[in-house]
PyMOL Python script that loads the backbone (N, CA, C, O; Angstrom):
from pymol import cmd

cmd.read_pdbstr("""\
ATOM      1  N   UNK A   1      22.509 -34.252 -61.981  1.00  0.00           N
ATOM      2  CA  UNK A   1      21.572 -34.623 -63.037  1.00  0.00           C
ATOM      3  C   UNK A   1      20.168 -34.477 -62.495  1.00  0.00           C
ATOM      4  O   UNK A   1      19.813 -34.767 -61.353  1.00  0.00           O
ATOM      5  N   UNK A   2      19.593 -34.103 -63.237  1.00  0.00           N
ATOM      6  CA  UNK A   2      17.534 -33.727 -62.868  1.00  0.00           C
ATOM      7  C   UNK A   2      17.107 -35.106 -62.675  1.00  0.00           C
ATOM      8  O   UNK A   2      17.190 -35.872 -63.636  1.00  0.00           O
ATOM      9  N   UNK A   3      16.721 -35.465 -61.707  1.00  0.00           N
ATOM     10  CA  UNK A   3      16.310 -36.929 -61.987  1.00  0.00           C
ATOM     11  C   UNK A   3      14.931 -36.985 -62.393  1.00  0.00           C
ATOM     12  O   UNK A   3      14.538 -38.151 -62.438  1.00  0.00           O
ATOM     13  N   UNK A   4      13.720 -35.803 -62.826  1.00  0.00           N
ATOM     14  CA  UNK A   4      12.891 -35.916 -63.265  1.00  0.00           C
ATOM     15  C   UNK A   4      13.240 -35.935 -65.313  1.00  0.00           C
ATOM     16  O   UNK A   4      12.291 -36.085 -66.083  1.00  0.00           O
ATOM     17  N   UNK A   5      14.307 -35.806 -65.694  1.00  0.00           N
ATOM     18  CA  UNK A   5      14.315 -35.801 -67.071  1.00  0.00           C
ATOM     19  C   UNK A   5      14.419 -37.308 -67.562  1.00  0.00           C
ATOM     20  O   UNK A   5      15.138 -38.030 -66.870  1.00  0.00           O
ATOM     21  N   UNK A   6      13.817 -37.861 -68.631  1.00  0.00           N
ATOM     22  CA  UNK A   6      13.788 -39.058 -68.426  1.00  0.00           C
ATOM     23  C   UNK A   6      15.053 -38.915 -69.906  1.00  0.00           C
ATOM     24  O   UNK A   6      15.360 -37.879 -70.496  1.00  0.00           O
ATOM     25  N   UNK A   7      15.482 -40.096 -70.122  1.00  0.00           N
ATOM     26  CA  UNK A   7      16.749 -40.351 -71.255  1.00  0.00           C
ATOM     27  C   UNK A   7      15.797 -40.799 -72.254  1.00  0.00           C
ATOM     28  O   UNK A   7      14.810 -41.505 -72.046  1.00  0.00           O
ATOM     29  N   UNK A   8      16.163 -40.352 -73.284  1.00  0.00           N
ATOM     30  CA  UNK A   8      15.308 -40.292 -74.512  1.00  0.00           C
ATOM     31  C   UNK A   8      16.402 -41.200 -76.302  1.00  0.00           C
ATOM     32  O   UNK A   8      16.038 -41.364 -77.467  1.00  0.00           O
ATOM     33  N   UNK A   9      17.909 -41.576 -75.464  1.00  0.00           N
ATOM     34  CA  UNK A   9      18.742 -42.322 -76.578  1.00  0.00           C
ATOM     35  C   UNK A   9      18.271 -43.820 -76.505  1.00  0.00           C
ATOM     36  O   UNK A   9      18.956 -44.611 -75.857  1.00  0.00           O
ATOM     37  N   UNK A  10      17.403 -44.141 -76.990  1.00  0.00           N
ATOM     38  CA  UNK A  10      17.383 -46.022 -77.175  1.00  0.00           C
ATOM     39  C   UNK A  10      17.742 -46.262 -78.367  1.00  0.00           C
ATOM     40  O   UNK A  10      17.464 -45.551 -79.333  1.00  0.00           O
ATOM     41  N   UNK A  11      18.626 -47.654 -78.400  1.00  0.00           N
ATOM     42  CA  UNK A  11      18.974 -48.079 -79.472  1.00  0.00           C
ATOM     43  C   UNK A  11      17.705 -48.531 -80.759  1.00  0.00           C
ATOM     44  O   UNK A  11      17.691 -48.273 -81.962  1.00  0.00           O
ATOM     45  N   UNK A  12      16.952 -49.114 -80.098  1.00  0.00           N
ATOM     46  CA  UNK A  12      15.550 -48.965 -80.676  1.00  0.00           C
ATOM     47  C   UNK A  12      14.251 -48.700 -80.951  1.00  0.00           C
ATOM     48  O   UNK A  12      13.478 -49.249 -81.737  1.00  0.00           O
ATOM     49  N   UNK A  13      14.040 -47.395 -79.883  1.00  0.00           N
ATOM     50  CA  UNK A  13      12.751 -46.592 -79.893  1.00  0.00           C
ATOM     51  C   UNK A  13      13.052 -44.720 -79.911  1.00  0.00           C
ATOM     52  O   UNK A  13      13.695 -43.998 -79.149  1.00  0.00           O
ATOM     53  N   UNK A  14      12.467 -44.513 -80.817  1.00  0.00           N
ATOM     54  CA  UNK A  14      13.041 -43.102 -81.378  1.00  0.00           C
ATOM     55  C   UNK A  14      11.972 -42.412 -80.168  1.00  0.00           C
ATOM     56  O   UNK A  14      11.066 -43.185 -79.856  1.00  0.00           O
ATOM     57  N   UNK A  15      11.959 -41.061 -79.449  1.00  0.00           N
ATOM     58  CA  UNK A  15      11.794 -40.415 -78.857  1.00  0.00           C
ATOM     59  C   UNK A  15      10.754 -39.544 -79.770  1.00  0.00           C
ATOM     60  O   UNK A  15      11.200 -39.062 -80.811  1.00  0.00           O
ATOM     61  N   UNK A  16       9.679 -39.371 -79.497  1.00  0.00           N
ATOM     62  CA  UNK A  16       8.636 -38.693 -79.813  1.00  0.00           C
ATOM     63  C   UNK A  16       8.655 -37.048 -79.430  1.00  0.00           C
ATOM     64  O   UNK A  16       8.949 -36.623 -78.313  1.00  0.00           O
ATOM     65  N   UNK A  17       8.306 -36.268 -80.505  1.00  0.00           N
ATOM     66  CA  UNK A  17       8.430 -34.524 -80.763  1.00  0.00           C
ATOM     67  C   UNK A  17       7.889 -34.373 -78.452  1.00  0.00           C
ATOM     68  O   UNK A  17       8.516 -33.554 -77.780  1.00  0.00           O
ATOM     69  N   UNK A  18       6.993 -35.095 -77.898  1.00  0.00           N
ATOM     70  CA  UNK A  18       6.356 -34.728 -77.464  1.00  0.00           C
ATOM     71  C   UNK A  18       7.373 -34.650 -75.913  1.00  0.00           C
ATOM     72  O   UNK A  18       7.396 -33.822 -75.002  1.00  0.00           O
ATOM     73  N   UNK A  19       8.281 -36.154 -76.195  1.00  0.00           N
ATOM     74  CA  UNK A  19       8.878 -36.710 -75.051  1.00  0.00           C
ATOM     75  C   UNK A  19       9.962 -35.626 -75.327  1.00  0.00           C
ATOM     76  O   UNK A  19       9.847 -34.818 -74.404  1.00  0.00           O
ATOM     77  N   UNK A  20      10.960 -35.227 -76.162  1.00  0.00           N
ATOM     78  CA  UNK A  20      11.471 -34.181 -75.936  1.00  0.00           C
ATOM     79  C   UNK A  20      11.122 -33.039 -75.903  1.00  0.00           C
ATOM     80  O   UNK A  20      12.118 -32.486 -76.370  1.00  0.00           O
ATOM     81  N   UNK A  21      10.326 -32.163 -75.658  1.00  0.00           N
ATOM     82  CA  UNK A  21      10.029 -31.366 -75.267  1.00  0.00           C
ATOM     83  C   UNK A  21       9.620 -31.166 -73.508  1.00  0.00           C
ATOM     84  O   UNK A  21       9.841 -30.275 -72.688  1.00  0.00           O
ATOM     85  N   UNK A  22       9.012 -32.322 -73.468  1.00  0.00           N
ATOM     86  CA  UNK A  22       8.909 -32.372 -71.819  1.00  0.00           C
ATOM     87  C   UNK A  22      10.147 -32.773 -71.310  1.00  0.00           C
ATOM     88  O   UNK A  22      10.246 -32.485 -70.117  1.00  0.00           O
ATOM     89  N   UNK A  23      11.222 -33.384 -71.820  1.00  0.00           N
ATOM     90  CA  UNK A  23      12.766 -33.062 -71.026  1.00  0.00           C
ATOM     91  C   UNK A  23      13.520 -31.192 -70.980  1.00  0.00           C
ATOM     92  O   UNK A  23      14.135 -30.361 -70.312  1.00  0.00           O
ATOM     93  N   UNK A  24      12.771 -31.528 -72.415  1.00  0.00           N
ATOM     94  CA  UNK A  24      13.468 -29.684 -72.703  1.00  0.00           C
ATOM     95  C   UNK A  24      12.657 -28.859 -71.581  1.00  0.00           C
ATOM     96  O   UNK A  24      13.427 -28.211 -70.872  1.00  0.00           O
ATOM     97  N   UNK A  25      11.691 -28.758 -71.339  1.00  0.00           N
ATOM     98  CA  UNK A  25      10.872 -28.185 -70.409  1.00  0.00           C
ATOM     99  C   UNK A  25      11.212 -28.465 -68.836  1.00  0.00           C
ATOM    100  O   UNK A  25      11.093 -27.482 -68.104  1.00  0.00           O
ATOM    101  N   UNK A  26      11.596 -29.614 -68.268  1.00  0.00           N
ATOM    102  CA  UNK A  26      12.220 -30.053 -66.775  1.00  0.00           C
ATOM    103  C   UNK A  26      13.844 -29.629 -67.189  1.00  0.00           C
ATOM    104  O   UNK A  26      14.564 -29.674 -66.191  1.00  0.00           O
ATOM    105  N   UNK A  27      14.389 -29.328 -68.135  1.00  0.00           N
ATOM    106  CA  UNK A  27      15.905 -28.700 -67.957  1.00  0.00           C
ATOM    107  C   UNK A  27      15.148 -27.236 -67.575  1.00  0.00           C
ATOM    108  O   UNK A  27      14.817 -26.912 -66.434  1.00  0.00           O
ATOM    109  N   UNK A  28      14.993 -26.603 -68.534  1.00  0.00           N
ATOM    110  CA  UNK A  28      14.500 -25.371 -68.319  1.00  0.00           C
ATOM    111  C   UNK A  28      13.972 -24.667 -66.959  1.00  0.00           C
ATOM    112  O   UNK A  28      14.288 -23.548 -66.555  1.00  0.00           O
ATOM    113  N   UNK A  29      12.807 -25.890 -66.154  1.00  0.00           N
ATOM    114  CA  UNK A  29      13.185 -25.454 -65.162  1.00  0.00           C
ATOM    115  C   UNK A  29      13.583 -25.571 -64.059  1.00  0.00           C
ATOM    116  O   UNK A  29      13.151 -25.055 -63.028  1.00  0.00           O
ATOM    117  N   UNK A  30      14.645 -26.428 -64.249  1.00  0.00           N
ATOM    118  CA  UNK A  30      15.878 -27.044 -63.568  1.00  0.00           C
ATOM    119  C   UNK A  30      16.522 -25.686 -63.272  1.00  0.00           C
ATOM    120  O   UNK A  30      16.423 -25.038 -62.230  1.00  0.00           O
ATOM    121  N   UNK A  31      17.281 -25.340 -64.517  1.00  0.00           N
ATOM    122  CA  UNK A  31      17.824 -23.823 -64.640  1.00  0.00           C
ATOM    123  C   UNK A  31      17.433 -22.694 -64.249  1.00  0.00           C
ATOM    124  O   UNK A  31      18.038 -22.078 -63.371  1.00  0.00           O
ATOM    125  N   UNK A  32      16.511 -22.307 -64.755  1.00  0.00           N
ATOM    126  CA  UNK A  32      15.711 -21.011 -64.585  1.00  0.00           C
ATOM    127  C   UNK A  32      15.214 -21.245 -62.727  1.00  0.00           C
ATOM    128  O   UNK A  32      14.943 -20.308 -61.975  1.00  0.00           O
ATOM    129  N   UNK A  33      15.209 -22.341 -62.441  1.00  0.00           N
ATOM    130  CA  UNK A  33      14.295 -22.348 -61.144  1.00  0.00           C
ATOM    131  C   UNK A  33      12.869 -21.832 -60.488  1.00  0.00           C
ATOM    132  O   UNK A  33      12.611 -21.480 -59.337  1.00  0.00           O
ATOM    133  N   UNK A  34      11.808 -21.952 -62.007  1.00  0.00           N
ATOM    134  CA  UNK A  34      10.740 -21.653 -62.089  1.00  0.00           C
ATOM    135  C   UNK A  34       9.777 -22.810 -62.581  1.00  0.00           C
ATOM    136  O   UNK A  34       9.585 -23.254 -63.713  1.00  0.00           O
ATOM    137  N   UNK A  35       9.195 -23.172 -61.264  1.00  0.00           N
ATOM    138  CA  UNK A  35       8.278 -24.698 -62.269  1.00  0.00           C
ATOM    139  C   UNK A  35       7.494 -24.069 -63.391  1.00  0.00           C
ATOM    140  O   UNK A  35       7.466 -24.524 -64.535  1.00  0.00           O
ATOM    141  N   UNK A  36       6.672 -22.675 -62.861  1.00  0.00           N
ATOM    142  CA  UNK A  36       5.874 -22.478 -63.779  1.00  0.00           C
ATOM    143  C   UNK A  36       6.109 -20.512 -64.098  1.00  0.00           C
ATOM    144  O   UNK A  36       5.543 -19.686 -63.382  1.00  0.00           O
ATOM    145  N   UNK A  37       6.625 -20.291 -64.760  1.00  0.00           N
ATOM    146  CA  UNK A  37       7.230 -18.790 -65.164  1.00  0.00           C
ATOM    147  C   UNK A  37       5.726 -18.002 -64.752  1.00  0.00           C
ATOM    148  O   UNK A  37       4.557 -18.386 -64.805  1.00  0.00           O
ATOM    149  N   UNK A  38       6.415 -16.626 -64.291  1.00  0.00           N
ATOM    150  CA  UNK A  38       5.145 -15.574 -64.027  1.00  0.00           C
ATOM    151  C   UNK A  38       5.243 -14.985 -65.498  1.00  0.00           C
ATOM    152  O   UNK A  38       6.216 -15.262 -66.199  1.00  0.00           O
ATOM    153  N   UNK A  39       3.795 -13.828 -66.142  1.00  0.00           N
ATOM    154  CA  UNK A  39       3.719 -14.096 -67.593  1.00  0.00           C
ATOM    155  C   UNK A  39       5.080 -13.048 -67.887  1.00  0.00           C
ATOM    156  O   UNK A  39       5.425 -12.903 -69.060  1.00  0.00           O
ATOM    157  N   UNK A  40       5.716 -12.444 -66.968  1.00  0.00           N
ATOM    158  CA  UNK A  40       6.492 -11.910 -67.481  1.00  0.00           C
ATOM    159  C   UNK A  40       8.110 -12.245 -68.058  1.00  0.00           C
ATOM    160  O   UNK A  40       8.979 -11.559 -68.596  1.00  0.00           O
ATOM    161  N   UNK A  41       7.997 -13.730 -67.620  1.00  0.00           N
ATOM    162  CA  UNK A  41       9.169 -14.433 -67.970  1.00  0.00           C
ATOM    163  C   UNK A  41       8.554 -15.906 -68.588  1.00  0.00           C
ATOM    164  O   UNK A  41       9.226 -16.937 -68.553  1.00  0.00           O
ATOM    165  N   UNK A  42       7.207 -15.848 -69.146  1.00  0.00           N
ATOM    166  CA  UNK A  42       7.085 -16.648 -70.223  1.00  0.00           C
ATOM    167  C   UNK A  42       7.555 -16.824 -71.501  1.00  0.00           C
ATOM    168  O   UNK A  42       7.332 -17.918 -72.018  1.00  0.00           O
ATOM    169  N   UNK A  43       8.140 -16.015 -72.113  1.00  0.00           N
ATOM    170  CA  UNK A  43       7.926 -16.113 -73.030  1.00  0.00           C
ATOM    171  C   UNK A  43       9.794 -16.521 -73.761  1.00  0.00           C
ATOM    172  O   UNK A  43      10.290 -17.116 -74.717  1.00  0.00           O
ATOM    173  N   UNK A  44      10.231 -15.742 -72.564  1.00  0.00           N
ATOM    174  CA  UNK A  44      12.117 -15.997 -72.262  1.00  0.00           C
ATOM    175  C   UNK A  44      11.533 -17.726 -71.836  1.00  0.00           C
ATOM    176  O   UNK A  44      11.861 -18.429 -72.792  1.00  0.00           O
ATOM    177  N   UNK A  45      11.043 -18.311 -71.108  1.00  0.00           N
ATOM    178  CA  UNK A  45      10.768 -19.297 -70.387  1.00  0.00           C
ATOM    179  C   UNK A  45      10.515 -20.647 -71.642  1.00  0.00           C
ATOM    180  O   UNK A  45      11.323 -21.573 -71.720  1.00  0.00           O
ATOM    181  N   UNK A  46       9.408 -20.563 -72.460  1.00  0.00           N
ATOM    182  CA  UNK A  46       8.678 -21.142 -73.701  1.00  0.00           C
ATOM    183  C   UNK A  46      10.377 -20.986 -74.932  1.00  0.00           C
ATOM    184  O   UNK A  46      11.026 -21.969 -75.288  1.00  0.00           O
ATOM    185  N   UNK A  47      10.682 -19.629 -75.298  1.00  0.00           N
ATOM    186  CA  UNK A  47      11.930 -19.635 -76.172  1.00  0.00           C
ATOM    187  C   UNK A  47      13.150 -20.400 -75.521  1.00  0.00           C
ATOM    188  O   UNK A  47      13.546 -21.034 -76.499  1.00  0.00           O
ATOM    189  N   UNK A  48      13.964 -20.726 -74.515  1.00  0.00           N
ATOM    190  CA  UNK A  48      14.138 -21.770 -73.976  1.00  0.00           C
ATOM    191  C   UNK A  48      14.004 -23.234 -74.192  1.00  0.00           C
ATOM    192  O   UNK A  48      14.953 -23.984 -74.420  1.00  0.00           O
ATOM    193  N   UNK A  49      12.836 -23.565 -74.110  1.00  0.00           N
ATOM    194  CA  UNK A  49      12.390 -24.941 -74.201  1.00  0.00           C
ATOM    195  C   UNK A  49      12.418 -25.252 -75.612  1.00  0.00           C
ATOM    196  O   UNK A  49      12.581 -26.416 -75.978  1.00  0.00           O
ATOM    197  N   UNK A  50      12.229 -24.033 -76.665  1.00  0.00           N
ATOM    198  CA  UNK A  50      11.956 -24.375 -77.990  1.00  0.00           C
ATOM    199  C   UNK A  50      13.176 -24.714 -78.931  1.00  0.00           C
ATOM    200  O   UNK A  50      13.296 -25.463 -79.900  1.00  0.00           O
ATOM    201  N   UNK A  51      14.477 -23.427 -77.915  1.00  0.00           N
ATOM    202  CA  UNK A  51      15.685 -23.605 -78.490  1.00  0.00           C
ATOM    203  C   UNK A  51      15.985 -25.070 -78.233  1.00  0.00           C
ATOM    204  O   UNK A  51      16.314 -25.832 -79.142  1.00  0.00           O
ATOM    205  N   UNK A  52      15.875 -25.398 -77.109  1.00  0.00           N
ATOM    206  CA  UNK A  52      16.432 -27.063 -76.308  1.00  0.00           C
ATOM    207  C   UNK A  52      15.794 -27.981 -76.922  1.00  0.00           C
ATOM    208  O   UNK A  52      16.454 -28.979 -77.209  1.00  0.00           O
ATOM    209  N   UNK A  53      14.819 -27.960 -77.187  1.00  0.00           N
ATOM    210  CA  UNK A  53      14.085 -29.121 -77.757  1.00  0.00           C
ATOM    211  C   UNK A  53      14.783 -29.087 -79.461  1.00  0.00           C
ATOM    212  O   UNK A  53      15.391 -30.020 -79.986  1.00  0.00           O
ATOM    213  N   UNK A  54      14.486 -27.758 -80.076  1.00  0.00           N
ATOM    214  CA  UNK A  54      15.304 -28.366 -81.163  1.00  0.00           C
ATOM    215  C   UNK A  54      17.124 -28.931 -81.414  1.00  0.00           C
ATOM    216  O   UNK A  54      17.553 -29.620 -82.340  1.00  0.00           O
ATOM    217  N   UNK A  55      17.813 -28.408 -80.362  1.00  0.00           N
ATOM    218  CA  UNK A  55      18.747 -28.604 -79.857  1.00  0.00           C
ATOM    219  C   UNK A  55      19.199 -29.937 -79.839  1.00  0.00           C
ATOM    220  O   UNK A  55      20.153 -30.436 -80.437  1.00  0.00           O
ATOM    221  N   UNK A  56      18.111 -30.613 -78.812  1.00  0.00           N
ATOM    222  CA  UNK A  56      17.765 -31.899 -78.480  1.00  0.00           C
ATOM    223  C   UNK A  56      17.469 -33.074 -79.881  1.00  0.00           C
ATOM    224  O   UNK A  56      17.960 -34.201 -79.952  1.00  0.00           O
ATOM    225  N   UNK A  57      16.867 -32.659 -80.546  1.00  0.00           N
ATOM    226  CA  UNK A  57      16.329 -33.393 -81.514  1.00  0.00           C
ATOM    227  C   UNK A  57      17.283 -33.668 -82.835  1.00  0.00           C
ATOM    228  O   UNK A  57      17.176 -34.549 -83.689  1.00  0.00           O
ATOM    229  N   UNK A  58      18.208 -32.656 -82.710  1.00  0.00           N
ATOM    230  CA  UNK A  58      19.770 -32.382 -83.720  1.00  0.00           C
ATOM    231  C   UNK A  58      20.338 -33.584 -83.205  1.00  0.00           C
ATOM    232  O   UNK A  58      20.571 -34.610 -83.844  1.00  0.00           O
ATOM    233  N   UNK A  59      20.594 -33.314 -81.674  1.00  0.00           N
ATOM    234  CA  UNK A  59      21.915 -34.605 -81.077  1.00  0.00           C
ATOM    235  C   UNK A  59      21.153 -35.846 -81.401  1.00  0.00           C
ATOM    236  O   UNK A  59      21.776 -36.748 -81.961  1.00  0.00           O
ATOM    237  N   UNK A  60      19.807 -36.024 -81.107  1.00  0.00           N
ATOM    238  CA  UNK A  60      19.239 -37.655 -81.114  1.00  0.00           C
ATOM    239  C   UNK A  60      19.655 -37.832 -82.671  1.00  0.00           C
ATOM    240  O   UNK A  60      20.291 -38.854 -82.930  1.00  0.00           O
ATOM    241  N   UNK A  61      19.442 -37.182 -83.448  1.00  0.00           N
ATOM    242  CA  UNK A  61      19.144 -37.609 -85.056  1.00  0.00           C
ATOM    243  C   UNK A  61      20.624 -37.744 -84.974  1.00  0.00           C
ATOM    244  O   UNK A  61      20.967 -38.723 -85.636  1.00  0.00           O
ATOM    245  N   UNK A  62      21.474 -37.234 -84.505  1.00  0.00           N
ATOM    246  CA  UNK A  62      23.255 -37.422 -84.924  1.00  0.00           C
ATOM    247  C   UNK A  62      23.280 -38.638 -84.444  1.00  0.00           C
ATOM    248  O   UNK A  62      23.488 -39.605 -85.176  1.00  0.00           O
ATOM    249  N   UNK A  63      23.007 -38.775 -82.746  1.00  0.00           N
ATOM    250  CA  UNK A  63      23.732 -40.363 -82.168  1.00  0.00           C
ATOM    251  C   UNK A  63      22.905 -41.040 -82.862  1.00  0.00           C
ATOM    252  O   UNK A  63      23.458 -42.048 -83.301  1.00  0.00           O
ATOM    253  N   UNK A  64      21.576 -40.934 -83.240  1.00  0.00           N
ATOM    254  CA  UNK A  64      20.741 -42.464 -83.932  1.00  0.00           C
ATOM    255  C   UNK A  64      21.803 -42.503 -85.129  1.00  0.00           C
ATOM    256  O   UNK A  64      22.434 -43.559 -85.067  1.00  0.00           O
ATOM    257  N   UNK A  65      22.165 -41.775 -86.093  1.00  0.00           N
ATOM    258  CA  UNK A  65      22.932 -42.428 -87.254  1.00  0.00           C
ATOM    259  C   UNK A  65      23.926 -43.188 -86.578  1.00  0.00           C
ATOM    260  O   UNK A  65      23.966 -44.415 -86.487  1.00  0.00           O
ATOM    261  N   UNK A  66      24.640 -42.446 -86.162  1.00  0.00           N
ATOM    262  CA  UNK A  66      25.798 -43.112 -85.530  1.00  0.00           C
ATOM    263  C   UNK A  66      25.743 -44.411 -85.067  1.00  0.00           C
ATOM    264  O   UNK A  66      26.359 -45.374 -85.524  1.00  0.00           O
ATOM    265  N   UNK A  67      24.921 -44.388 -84.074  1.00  0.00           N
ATOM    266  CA  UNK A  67      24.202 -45.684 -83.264  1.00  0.00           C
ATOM    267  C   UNK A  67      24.244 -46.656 -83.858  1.00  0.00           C
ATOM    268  O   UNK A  67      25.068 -47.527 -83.580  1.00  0.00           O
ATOM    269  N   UNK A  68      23.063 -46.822 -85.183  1.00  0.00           N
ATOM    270  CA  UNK A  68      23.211 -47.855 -86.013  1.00  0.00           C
ATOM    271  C   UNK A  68      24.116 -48.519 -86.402  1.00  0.00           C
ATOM    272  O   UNK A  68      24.100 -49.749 -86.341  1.00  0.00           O
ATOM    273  N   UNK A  69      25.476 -47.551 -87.073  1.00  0.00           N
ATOM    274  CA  UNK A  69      26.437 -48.334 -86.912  1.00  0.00           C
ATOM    275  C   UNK A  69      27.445 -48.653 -86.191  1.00  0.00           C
ATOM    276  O   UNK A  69      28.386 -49.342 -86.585  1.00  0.00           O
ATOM    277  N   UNK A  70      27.275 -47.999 -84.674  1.00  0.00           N
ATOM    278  CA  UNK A  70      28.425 -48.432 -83.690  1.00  0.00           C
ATOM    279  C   UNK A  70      27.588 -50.081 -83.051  1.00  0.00           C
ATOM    280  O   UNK A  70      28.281 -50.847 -82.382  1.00  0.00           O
ATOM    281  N   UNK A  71      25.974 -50.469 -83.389  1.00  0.00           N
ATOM    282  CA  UNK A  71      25.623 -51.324 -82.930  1.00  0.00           C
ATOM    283  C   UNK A  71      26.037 -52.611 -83.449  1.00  0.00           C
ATOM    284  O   UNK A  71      26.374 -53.679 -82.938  1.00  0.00           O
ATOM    285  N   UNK A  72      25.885 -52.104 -84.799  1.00  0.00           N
ATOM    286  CA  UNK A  72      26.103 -53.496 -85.601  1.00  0.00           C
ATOM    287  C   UNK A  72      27.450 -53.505 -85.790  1.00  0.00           C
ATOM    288  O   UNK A  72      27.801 -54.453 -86.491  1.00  0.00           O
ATOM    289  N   UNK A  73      28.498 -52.666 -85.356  1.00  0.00           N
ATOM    290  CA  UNK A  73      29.696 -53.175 -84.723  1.00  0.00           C
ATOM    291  C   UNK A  73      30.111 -53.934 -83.988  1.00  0.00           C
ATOM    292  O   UNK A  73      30.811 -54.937 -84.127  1.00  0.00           O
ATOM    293  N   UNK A  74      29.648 -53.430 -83.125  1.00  0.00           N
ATOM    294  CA  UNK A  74      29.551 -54.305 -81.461  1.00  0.00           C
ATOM    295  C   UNK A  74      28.952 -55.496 -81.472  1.00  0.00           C
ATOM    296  O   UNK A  74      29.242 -56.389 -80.677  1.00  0.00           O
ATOM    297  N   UNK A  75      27.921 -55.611 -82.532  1.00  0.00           N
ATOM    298  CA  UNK A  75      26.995 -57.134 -82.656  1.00  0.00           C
ATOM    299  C   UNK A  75      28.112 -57.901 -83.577  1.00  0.00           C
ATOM    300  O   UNK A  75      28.093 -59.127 -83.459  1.00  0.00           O
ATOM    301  N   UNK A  76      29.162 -57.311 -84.552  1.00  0.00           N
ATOM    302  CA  UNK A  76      29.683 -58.056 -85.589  1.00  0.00           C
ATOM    303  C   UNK A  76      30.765 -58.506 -84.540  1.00  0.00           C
ATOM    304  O   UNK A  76      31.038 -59.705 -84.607  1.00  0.00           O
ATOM    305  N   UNK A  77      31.374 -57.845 -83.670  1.00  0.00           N
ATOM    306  CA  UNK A  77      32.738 -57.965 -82.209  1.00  0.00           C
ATOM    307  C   UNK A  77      32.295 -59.016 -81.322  1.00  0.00           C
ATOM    308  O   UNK A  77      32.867 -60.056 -80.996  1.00  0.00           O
ATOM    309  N   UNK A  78      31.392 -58.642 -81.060  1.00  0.00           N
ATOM    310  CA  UNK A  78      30.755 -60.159 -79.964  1.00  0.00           C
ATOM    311  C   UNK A  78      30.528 -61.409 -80.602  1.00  0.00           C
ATOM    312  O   UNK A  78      31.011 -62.374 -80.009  1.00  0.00           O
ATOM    313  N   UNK A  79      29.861 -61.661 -81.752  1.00  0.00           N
ATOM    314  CA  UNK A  79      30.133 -62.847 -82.743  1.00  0.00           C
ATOM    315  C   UNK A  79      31.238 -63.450 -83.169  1.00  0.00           C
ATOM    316  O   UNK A  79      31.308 -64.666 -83.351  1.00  0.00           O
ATOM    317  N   UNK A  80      32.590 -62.280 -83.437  1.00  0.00           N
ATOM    318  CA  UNK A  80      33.661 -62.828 -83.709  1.00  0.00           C
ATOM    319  C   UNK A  80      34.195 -63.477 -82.539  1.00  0.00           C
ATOM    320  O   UNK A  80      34.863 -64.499 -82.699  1.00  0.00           O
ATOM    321  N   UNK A  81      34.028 -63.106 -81.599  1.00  0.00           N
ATOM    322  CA  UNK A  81      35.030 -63.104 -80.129  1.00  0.00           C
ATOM    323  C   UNK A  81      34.508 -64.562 -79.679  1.00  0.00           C
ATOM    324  O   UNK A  81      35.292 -65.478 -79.436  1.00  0.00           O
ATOM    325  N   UNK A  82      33.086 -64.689 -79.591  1.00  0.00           N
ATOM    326  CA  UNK A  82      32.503 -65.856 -79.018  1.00  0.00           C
ATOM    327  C   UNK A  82      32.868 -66.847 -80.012  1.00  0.00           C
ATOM    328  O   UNK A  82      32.995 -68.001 -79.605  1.00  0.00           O
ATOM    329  N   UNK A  83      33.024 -66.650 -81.020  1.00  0.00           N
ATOM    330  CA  UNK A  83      33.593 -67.514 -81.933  1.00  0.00           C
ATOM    331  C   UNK A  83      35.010 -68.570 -82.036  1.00  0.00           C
ATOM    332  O   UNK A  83      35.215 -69.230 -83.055  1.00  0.00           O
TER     333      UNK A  83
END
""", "prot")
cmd.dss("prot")
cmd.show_as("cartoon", "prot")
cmd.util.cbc("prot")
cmd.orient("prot")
């Protein structure tokens, strides 16, 4: 795992256009193994980050639905149990 990518799933703070893109950008060049592309592999380099980031922003919007209600599951399970 990149330990410069920071995790962007919180149960209650949505991840900003800006914060994923700078993960999409430290995968990218995780992979590629270019901190900063020469201009001839910019642009392969930038299409990359753009695919990932929207990529990225598909899965958050899936687990946040989800999320919501696997939370208030888990909140309705722990109430019963302690009960």
């Amino acid at each position: 795992m990149c330990r410069s990518i920071k995790t962007l799933r919180h149960a209650d703070v949505v991840a900003t256009d800006e914060e994923i893109r700078a993960a999409a950008r430290q995968f990218v060049r995780k992979v590629s193994g270019f901190t900063k592309p020469s201009p001839r592999h910019e642009a392969a380099f930038e299409q990359a980050v753009d695919e990932i980031s929207i990529a990225s922003q598909r899965l958050l919007a899936s687990v946040a639905g989800n999320l919501a209600g696997h939370t208030h599951a888990h909140a309705h399970a722990g109430a019963h149990i302690s009960s």
